[in-house]
N, C-alpha and C positions, 0 to 999 in steps of 0.2 A: 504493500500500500504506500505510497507519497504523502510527503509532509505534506502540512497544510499549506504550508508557503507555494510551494508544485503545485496542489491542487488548484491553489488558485489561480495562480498564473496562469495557468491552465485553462480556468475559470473566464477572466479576463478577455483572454486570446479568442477562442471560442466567440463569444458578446460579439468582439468587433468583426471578428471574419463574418459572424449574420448579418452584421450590419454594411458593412463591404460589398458581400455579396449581395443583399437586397437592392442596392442603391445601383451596382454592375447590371444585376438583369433586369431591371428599369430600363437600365441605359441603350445598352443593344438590342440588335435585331435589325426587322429589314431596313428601317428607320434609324441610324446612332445619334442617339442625345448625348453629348455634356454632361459629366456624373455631377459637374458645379452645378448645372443649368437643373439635373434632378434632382439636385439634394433642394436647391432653391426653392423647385414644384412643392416640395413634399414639406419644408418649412412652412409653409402657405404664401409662398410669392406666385413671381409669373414668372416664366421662360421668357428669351425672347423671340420664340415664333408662337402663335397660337394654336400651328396642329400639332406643334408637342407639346404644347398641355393639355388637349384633347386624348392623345394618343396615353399621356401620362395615366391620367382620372379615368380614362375610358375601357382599357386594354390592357394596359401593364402591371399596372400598380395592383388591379384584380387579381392577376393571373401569379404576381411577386408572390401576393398574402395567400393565395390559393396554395402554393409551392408552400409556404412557410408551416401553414393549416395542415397540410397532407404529411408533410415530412415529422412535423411533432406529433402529431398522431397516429399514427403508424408507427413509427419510431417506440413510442412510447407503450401502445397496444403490444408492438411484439416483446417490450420488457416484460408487459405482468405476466402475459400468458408463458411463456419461458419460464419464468421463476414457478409460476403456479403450478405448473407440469412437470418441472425441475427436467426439461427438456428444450437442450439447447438448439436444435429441426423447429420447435413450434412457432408459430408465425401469427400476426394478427388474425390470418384467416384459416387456421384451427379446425372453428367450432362450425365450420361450414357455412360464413355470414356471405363470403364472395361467391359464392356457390347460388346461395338463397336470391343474392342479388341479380347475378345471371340469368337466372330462372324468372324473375321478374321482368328484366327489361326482355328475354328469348322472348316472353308471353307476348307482352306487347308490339316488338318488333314483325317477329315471323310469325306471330298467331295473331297478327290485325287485323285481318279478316272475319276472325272469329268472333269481335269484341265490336260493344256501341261506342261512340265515338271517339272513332278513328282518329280522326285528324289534330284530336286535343291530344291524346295518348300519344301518338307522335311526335308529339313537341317535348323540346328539351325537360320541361318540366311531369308533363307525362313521366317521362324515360325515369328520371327521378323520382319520382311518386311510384314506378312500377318497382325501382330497386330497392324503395326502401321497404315497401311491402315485404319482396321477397325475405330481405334480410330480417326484418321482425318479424315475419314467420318462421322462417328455421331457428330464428333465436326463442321464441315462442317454446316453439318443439323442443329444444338441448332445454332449457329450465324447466319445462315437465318433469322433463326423463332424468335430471339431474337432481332434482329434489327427491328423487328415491333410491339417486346412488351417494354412497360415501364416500368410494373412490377415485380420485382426480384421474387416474389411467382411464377408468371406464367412462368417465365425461370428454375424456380425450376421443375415443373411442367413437360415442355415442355422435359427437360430434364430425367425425371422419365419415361415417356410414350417412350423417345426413347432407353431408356437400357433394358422397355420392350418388345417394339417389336423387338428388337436384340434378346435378349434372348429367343424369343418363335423360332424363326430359329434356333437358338443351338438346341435347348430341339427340332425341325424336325429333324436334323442331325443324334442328339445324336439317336433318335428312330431308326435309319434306318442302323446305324454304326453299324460294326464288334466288338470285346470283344478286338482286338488288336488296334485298331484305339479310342475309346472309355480309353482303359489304357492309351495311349500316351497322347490324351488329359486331361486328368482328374492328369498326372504327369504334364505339364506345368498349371496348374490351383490351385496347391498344392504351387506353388511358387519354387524358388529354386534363391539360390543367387552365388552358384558355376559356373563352365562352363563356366565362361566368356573371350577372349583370352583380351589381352591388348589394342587391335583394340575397342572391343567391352568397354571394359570400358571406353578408349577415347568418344567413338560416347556416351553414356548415359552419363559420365560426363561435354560435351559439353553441352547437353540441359537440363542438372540440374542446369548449373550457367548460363544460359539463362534466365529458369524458376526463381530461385533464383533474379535474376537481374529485371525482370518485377515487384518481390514482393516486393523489398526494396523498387524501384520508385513506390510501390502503399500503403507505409506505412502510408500516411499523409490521400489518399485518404480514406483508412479501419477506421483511428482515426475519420473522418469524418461521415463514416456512420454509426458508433456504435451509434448516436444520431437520426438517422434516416435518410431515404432516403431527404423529404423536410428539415431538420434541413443542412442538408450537399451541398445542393442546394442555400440554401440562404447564405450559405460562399461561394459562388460561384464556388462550384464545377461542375465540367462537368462529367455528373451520368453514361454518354453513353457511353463516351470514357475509364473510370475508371472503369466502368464497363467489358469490350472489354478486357482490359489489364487484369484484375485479371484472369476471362476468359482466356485467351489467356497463362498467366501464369500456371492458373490450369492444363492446356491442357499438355502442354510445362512438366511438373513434372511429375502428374501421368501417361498421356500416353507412356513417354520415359521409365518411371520404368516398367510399367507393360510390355509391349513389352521386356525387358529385363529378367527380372527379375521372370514374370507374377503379376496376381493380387494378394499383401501383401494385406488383410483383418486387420483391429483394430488400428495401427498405426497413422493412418492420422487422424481416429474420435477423438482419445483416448490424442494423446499427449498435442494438444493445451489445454484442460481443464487439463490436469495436468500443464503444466505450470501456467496455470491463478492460479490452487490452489498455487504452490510452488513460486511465487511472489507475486500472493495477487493485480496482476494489472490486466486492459485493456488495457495501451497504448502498442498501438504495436510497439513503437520504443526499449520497453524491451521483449513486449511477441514474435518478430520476432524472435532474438537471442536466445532466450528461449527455443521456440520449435525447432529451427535448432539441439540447441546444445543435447536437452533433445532426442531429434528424433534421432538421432545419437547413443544417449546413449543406448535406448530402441532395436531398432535394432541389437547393436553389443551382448547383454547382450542375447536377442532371439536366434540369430548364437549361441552363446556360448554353450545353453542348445537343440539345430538342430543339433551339430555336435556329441554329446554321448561321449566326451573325453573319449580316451582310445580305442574305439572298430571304427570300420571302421562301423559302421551305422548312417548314416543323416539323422535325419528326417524333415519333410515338414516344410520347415518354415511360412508360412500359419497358419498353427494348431499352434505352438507355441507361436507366437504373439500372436492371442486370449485367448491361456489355461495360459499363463504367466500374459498377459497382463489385461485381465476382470476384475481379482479380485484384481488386484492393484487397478484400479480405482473405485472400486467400495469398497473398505477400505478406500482411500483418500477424498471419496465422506462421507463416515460415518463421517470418524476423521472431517470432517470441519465443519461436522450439532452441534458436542457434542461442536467445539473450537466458533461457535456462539449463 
């Protein structure tokens, strides 16, 4: 573990590269702004063109706090669920929430036909209203079936069997869809952190610091069951309810990003063991903060190399996370075998 002096500086360092990077993927893209001329926007001045303050308020600045929203959230979802499972594979989407989500927007997408109207359900907000269905219905489902188990494996479990049987109705859909219904889904499944009006980043930043707020108040419980389930019980913890909450929490994170957002892959698995590397702890009163900040970081650094600065081509930020992000940790995973 690092002193505290380390940690902090650490601590520090971290703050201003999000704040760096915020202000950088402002700045670029097909259009490059003056990181003076953004930081100016963003104090409450004016640039001096008026389509980049347009472009600022309208486009970017959504799509920054979008990145910033998705990266701690996620980020943070794959710390509890890890800890909770005392499995370092487990990811924000587990308990089969991306799964439930898929299954919602497959419905409406390739089963439009099926459905009264069409044309409202087709819209961004449809698509969202159909994800988050899906996802509070599978979440639904694991809190039944979980409330009469006592083992965190068999909720593991229980959770795996139901993102597969969501997923075997996609994979009917998908067989039976048109090549234009089939693109459209297979573009919100690529992910995308653009598009969002200011409405919509209100409603997903409401239930990240929700999500967020469930995880602080389950900090002491997580330090408790890194010793084990019976270790944490006889400090007198209550397994059912702290349970419930982290749950509850996980939900609350990645099903509002992915409904937003769609399913970001790599992020949620990936950042808590980088932070455990770059502090060298378990307590979660530092690796909470850790992964918020580092989540954030990861994410705005993805956008950066999604948007192609310079040419008007975006690509999937899905793909990017994992081609950027694998082989980071799978170098920081070498470097620490040669530093023990």
């Amino acid at each position: 573990m690092r002193s505290r002096t380390s940690t902090t500086l650490i601590f520090t360092a971290l703050l201003l590269a999000v704040v760096l990077l915020f202000l950088v993927n402002i700045s670029l893209g097909s259009v490059r702004i003056p990181i003076a001329e953004t930081f100016q926007r963003l104090a409450g001045g004016q640039t001096s063109r008026e389509t980049w303050d347009y472009i600022i308020v309208n486009y970017r600045l959504p799509k920054a706090v979008t990145a910033v929203l998705a990266g701690v959230g996620l980020s943070v979802a794959g710390l509890l669920m890890q800890t909770l499972f005392r499995n370092p594979l487990a990811g924000p989407y587990v308990l089969g929430l991306s799964s439930g989500s898929s299954l919602g927007v497959a419905v409406v997408v390739m089963g439009a036909g099926l459905l009264p109207a069409t044309s409202w359900m087709l819209s961004s907000y449809g698509i969202v209203v159909a994800s988050c269905l899906g996802s509070f219905l599978v979440l639904l489902a694991v809190m039944a079936v979980s409330q009469k188990l006592r083992d965190t494996a068999a909720i593991l479990i229980v959770g795996l069997m139901f993102g597969s049987f969501t997923s075997a109705f996609v994979g009917v859909l998908t067989y039976f869809s048109s090549a234009e219904q089939l693109q459209k889904f297979m573009f919100w499944s690529l992910g995308n952190l653009g598009n969002l009006s200011w409405l919509s980043v209100g409603i997903l930043a409401s239930a990240v610091v929700g999500g967020l707020s469930l995880a602080v108040y389950s900090i002491k419980p997580l330090n408790a069951l890194l010793l084990g389930e019976n270790y944490a019980k006889s400090l007198g913890l209550d397994y059912r309810k702290s349970t419930f909450v982290i749950v509850v929490a996980t939900s609350l994170l990645a099903g509002s990003i992915t409904a937003f957002a769609g399913p970001i892959a790599f992020v949620g698995l990936a950042v808590p063991h980088i932070a455990r590397l770059v502090f060298q702890t378990s307590n979660h009163n530092i690796l909470f903060w850790a992964t918020l900040l580092l989540g954030a970081i990861v994410m705005l650094v993805c956008d950066l190399f999604s948007q192609v600065p310079g040419t008007d081509v975006t690509l999937p930020i899905n793909a990017i996370t994992s081609i950027i992000g694998a082989p980071v940790v799978v170098w920081l995973i070498l470097k620490k075998r040669k530093l023990t």
